[in-house]
N, C-alpha and C positions, 0 to 999 in steps of 0.2 A: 504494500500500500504506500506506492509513493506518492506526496504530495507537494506540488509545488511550490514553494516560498519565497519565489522571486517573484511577489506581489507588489509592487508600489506604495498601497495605503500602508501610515507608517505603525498605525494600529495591530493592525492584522501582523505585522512584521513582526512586533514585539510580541505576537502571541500564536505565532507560526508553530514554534517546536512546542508546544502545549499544546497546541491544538494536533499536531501529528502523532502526540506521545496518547494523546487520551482519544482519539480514533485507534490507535495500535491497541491499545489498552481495552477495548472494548472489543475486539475480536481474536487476542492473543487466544485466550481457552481455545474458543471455535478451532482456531489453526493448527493449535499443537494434537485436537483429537481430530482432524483432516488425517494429517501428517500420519499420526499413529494407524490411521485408520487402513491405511498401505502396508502396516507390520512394525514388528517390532523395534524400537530402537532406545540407546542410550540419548546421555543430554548433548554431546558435541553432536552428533549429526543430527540431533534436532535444532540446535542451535544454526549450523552452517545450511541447513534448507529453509528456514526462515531467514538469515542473512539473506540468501539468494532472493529470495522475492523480496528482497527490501523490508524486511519486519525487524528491526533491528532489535534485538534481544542479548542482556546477557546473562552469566549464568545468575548471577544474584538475584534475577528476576522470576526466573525458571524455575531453580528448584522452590520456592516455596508456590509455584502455582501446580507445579507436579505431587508436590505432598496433598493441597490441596483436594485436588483432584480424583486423588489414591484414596482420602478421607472421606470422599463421599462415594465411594464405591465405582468410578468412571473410570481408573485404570488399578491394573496390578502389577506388579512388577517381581523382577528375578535378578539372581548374581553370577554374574558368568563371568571366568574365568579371561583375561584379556594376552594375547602372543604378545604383548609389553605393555609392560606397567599393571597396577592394582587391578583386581576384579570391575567390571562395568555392573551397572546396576541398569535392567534393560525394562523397558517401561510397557506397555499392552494394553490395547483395551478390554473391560471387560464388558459383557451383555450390556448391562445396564449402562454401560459408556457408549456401546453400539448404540442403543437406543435414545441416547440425548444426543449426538452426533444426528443421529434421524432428522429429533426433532428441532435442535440447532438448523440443519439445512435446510426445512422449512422455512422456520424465521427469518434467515438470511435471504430466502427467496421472497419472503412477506414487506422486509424491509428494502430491498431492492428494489422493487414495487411500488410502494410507500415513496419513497426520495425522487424516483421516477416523475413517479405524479404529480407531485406537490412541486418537482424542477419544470416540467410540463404547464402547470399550471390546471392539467384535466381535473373534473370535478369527479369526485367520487362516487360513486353509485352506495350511499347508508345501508342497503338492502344486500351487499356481498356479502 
């Protein structure tokens, strides 16, 4: 999610990277159970595939959104032995993560829709 900050108004300037950090902020979960949702993985290459799409994350951020997560039963996790260095702690969805990932991708689809609209200016139909 990149977004552009070579806006002019000097306002929006000063509240560029707040506004980048709290849109990031607001789909980080979403992304990391996408991510997971391909398979298993530790925190560095969940880290460097959010890099890559620009979601800039680091780890001080991660792991307490991944304990999180673990604590309400959306992912589980395992310790596996690493060809160098310490054991990896590998992360998983479980059921009940499959299932808010579901219904996550709805919303994302509700809210896409929603922004749409109201960028449109279309009037909504009260009756969907």
């Amino acid at each position: 999610m990149e977004i552009n900050s070579n806006i002019n108004n000097t306002d929006l300037d000063l509240n560029a990277e707040n506004i980048k950090a709290q849109m990031r902020k607001g789909v980080l979960e979403y992304c990391i159970l996408s991510i997971l949702r391909k398979g298993d993985s530790y925190v560095s290459p969940l880290i460097a595939e959010l890099k890559a799409a620009k979601m800039i994350v680091v780890e001080g951020t991660l792991y307490p959104l991944l304990t999180r997560q673990k604590n309400q039963g959306l992912l589980s996790y395992r310790w596996e032995e690493s060809p160098s260095g310490p054991p990896r702690k590998y992360y998983s969805l479980t059921e009940k993560g499959k299932k808010a990932l579901e219904f996550m991708d709805d919303a994302w689809k509700d809210v896409i829709k929603t922004v749409e609209l109201i960028k449109t200016g279309i009037e909504i139909n009260e009756e969907e």
